[in-house]
C-alpha positions in Angstrom: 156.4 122.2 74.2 156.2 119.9 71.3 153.0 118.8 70.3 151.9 116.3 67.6 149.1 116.8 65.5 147.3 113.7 63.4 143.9 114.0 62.0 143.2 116.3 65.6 144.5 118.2 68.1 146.2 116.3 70.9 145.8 116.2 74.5 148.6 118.0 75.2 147.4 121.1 73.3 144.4 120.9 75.2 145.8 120.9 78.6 148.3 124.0 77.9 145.4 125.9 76.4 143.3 125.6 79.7 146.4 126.3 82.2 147.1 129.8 79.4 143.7 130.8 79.8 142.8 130.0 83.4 139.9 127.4 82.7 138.0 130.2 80.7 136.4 127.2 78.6 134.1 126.4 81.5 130.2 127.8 80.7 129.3 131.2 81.9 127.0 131.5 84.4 123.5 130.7 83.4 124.4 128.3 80.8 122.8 124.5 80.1 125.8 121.9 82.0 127.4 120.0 79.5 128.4 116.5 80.5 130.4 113.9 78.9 130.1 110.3 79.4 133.1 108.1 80.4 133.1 104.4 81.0 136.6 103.6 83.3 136.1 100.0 83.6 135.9 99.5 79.8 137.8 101.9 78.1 140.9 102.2 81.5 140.3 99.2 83.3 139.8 101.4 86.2 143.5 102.6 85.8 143.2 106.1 87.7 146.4 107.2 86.1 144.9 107.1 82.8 141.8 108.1 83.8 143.1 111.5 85.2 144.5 112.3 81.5 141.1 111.5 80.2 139.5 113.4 83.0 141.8 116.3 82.0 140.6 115.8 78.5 137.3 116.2 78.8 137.7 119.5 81.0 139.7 120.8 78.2 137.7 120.4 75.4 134.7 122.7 77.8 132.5 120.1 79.2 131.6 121.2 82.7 131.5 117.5 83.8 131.7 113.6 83.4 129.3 111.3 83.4 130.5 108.1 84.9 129.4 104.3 84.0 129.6 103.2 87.0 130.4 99.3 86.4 133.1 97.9 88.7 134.3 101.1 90.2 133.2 100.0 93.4 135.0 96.8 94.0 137.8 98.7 92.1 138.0 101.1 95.1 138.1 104.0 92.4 134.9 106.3 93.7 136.6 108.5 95.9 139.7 109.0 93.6 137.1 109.9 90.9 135.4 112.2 93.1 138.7 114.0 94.4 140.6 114.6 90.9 137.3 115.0 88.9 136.4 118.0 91.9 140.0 119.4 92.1 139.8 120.0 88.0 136.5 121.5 88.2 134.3 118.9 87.0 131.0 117.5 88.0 130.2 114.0 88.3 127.1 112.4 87.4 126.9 108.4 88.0 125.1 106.8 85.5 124.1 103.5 87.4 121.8 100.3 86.4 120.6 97.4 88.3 121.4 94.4 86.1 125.2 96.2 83.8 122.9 96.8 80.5 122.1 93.4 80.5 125.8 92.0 80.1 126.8 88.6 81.5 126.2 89.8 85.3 122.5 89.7 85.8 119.5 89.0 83.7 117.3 92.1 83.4 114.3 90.3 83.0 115.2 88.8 86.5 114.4 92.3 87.6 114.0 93.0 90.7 115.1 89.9 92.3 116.8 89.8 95.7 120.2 89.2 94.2 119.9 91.9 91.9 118.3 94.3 94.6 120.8 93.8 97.3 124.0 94.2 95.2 122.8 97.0 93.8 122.0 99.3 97.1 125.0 97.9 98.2 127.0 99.6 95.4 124.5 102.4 95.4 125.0 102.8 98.8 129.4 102.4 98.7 129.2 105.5 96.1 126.7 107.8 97.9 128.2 107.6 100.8 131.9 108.9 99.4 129.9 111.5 97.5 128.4 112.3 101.5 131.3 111.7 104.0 133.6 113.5 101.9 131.0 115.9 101.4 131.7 116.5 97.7 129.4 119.3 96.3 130.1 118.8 92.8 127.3 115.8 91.8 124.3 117.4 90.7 122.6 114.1 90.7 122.6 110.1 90.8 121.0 108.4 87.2 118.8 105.8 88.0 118.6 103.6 84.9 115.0 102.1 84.0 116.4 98.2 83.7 113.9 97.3 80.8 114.5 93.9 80.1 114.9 94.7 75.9 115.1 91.5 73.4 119.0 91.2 73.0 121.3 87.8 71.8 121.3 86.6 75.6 117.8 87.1 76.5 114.3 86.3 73.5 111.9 88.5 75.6 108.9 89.2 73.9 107.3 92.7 73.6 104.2 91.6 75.4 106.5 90.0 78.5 108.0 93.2 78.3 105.0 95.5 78.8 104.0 93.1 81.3 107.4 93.5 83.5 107.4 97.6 82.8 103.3 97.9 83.6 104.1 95.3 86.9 104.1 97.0 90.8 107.0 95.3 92.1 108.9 96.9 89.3 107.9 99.9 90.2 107.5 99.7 93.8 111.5 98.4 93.6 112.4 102.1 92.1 110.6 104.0 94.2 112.6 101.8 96.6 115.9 102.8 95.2 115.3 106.5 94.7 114.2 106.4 98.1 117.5 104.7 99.1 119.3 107.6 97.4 117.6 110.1 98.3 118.4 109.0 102.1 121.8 110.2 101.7 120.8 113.7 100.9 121.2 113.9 96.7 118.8 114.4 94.4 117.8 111.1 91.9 117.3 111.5 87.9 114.9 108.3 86.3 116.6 107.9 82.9 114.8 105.5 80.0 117.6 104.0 77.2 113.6 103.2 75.3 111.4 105.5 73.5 109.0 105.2 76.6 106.4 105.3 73.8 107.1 102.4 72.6 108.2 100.8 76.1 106.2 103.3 78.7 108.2 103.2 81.4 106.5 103.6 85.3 106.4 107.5 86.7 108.4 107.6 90.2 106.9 109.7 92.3 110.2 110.5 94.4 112.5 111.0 91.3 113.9 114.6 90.8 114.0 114.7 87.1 113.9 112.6 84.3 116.5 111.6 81.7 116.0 110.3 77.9 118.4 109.3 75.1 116.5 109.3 71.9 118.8 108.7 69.2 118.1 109.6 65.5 116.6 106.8 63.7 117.4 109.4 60.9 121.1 109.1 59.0 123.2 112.2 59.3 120.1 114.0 60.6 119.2 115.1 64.4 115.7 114.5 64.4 114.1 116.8 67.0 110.5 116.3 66.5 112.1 112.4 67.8 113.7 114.0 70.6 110.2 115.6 71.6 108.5 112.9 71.4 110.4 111.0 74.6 110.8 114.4 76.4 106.6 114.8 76.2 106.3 111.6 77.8 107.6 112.9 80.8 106.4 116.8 81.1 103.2 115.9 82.4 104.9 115.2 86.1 106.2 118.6 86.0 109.9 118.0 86.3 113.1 118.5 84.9 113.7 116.4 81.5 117.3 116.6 80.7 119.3 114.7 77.6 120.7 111.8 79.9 122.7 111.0 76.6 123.1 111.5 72.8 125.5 111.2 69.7 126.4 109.9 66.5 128.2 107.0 65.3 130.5 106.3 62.2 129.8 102.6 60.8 126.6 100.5 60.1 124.3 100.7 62.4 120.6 101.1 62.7 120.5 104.3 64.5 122.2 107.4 65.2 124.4 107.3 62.1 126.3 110.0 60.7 128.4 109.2 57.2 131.4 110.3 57.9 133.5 112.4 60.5 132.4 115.5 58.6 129.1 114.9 58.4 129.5 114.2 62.6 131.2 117.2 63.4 128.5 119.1 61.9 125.6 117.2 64.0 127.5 117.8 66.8 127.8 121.3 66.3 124.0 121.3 65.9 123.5 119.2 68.4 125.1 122.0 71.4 123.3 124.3 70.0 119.9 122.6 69.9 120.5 121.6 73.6 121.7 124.6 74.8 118.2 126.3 74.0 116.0 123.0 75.1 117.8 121.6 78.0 119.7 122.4 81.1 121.7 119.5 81.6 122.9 117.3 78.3 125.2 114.6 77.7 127.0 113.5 74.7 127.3 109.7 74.8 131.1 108.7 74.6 134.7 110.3 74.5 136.4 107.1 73.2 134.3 104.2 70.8 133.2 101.3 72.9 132.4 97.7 71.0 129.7 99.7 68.4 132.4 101.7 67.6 132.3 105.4 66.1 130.8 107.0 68.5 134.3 108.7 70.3 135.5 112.2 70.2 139.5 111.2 70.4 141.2 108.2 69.7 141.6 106.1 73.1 145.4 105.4 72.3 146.7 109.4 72.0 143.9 111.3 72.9 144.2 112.9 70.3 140.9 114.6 68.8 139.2 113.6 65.8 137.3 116.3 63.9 133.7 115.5 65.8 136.0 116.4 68.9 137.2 119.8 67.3 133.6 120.3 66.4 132.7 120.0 70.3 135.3 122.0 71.5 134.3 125.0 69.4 130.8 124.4 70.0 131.5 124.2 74.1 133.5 127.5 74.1 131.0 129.2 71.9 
C-alpha cells in the first residue's frame, strides 16, 4: 500500500499499523484513559463519513477515546452514529456539553439560566442520553457538564464583579444541580468541568456531580506549569472526588496562553504532558486533533490527516 509522508505520518499508516498489530496501542489495563477532543460540527460539518476517518485517527494514534463537542449534533441526527462507529472501533465517548455554545452567537451566557437557555439544553441533553441508554452503549464513562461562566468576551463587557455575582448566585447553582440531576436520571454518571482558574472565578460545588474537570493552561511559554495545574485541581479535592484534566494542550502562534514556539518545542510538552498525567490523573484530555479559529493547537492537518510532529510525539508517548 502506498503511503505519503509530508512533515508526518499519514492516516493511512496509522490505520494499517493498528489492523497489523490487533489494536495493541490501546492502554493496558490499569492505565489513566486518554481522551481526545473532537469538534464534528466545526471541523466535518457533522459529515459522518469524514468523521469515521477521523474517529479512526484518533484510535490509531492510542487514545482510548474521543471527546465530543457536542454543538449541533443533535439536530444533525449524528448521536447515535457517533456512538455506534466510535463503540465498534473501540473508543469511548465523553460529551463535552455547555448550556449557552461557549458563548457564540446562540445564547448569551450571562442570560444564564433563563428558560430558553434551560429548556433547549435538557432537551438536547436529554436527545443524547437517551441514545447513550436505549441503545445501551457501555462505552461513556461520563457526560461533562460545562460551568457556563459568563467571561468578558467581544460580544458580551461583563464585569468581574457581575461575574462573581452570577457564579456566587443560587439559581445558578440550583440550575446545575438541576441538570446533573437531569442526567443522572438516565443512569450515567456527571463530571462539573470549569474552562476558569476557579480561583480567580470560584465556581459553585454540586453536590450530585460525580467528578470534577479543569483545563488549566500554561500561562508559561513552552513550559507545563504544574504547580498551575495544582492550583485548579486543589480547588476541588476538598469534596472528595475524582478531578480529572477535562482538557489541555499547546498552541503554535501568538497567543496569551498555552504557547509553545514551535512544533518541536510542542512535541516535547506533549511528551511531558502524558507522562505528567499519567502519574496525576485517571482520565485526561488533550484539547484538539485538528486547529480550530486560534489555530495551532492540532495534532494532524485537517485536509490529509496527516500527523504533524506534536502528533508523532503523542503517538509514542500513548504506546509508551
Amino acid at each position: 500500500m502506498k503511503t505519503s509522508y509530508i512533515k508526518g505520518i499519514s492516516v493511512t499508516l496509522v490505520i494499517v499499523l493498528i489492523i497489523s498489530i490487533g489494536y495493541h496501542l490501546t492502554t493496558v489495563h490499569g492505565k489513566p484513559l486518554s481522551f481526545c477532543a473532537y469538534q464534528p460540527y466545526w471541523v466535518r460539518g457533522c459529515n459522518m463519513t469524514e468523521i469515521i476517518s477521523d474517529l479512526m485517527l484518533i484510535k490509531g494514534m492510542g487514545f482510548d477515546g474521543v471527546k465530543i463537542f457536542y454543538e449541533y449534533i443533535v439536530d444533525s441526527g449524528i448521536v447515535e452514529p457517533l456512538l455506534y462507529y466510535a463503540k465498534k472501533i473501540g473508543l469511548k465517548v465523553i460529551f463535552a456539553t455547555h448550556a449557552t455554545y461557549w458563548g457564540w452567537d446562540v445564547y448569551r451566557t450571562i442570560d444564564f439560566p433563563n428558560e430558553t437557555i434551560l429548556s433547549n439544553y435538557k432537551r438536547e441533553l436529554g436527545a443524547i442520553c437517551g441514545n447513550i441508554t436505549a441503545h445501551k452503549y457501555d462505552n461513556v464513562p461520563f457526560i461533562a457538564v460545562l460551568y457556563p461562566i459568563p467571561f468578558n468576551n467581544s460580544n458580551e463587557k461583563i464585569s468581574d464583579e457581575e461575574i462573581h455575582q452570577k457564579l456566587d448566585s443560587a439559581e445558578f447553582k440550583n440550575a446545575l444541580i438541576d441538570i446533573v440531576n437531569y442526567v443522572k436520571s438516565f443512569g450515567l454518571k456527571v463530571s462539573m468541568d470549569t474552562e476558569g482558574d476557579p480561583n480567580r472565578f470560584p465556581v459553585p460545588l454540586i453536590p450530585n456531580a460525580d467528578l470534577y474537570g479543569i483545563m488549566p493552561w500554561s500561562p508559561n511559554t513552552d513550559y507545563m506549569n504544574t504547580i498551575y495545574i495544582e492550583s485548579w485541581a486543589s480547588y476541588f479535592k476538598p469534596t472528595g472526588k475524582q478531578v480529572y484534566m477535562s482538557e489541555y494542550g499547546f498552541r503554535t502562534g501568538q497567543w496569551p496562553s498555552a504557547m509553545a514556539s514551535n512544533e518541536t518545542v510542542k512535541a516535547k510538552l506533549i511528551t511531558d504532558f502524558v507522562n505528567y498525567c499519567r502519574k496525576n490523573f485517571e482520565v485526561f484530555t488533550y484539547i484538539l486533533l485538528f486547529d480550530n479559529s486560534e489555530g495551532g493547537w492540532g495534532l494532524a492537518e485537517k485536509d490529509t490527516r496527516i500527523l504533524r510532529e506534536s502528533g508523532i510525539a503523542m503517538l509514542e508517548a500513548l504506546r509508551n
